[in-house]
C-alpha angles and dihedrals in degrees: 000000000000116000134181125264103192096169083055096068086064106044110040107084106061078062085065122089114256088001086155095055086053097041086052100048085040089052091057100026091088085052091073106106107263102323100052098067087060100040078060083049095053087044096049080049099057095055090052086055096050089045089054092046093050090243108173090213102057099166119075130220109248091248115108095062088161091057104045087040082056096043084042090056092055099043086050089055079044100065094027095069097040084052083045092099102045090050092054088047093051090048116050087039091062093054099068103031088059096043089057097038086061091056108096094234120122090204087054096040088057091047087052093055086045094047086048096053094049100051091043075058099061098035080061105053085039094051086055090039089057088036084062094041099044096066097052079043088051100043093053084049087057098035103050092015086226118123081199096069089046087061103051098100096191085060091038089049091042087056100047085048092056096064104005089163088060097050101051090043082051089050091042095048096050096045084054106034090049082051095048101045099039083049081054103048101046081053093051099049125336093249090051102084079076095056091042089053086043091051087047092050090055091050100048091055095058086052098048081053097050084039091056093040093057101040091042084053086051101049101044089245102125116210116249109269105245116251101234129342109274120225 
């Protein structure tokens, strides 16, 4: 029966060799023009595959830039469609209560703050409901390498019924986890807010993997076998 290890997200790279070297190149990174955000997320991505696939070297060498820029790119499309609907929302809700909040008009001025406050309301509820769906989404990308099964909601949502309470204690830890390490880190030294969100991000791929494992188990849906073992 597979079960989660939550502690274990945190605490497994420092047990890899040259994990620092890794964690460094994964904290600046990000901070390449464009390119360099999704390369971290191909590379995020390929630690949630070789957690699903039970790898015992889970994180990569910084090598294949072409391929995690590739797997990156998917898993970018990827959360960008399942955000689609909170941007829309966003952003047609922004159009009319400015406009009515620039009329000089104390009544529309108070249905624009009301307006406001109700739609923060809703982009609320939406972004946690995307923070729980993007790590089923980006466990079936690892685990199948194909941005097409991501993107098949009935399975993503399959998945995210199967085990609902995992996937809200995943969302929750890596909202919180991202808030706590990159807090530490800007305390410890000023660059390293970069290494604490990298950290975080370490850390958040091997949940989205246990997360994928569990509720896959659960659901009868077995993860792919592995090809041959990665070094």
């Amino acid at each position: 029966m597979q079960t989660m290890e939550y502690g274990k997200a945190f605490t497994y790279a420092p047990q890899e060799a040259n994990w620092i070297v890794k964690l460094l190149i994964a904290a600046f990174v990000p901070l390449v023009p464009i390119v360099g955000s999704i390369v971290s997320l191909g590379y995020t991505v390929e630690i949630t595959r070789r957690v699903i696939k039970g790898e015992s070297v889970l994180l990569p060498e910084w090598s294949d830039f072409g391929g995690l820029l590739k797997t990156g790119f998917q898993a970018f499309v990827v959360a960008l469609v399942y955000a689609l609907p909170l941007l829309v929302i966003a952003i047609c809700g922004v159009i009319p209560v400015a406009a009515l909040a620039a009329q000089e008009d104390e009544t529309l001025t108070q249905i624009a703050l009301v307006l406001n406050f109700c739609m923060s309301c809703v982009l609320i509820l939406l972004a946690l409901v995307v923070a729980i769906i993007l790590p089923a989404a980006f466990g079936k990308l690892a685990d199948t390498g194909e941005m097409s099964a991501a993107l098949r909601v009935g399975e993503i949502f399959k998945l995210v019924r199967a085990k609902p309470g995992v996937y809200v204690i995943v969302a929750l830890l890596s909202i919180l986890g991202a808030s706590v390490l990159s807090s530490i880190g800007t305390i410890l030294c000023g660059v390293g807010a970069f290494v604490g969100v990298a950290y975080a991000g370490l850390a958040n791929a091997h949940l989205h993997g246990q997360a994928y494992r569990v509720a896959s188990a659960e659901g009868g849906m077995t993860p792919m076998t592995p090809d041959a073992p990665a070094a």
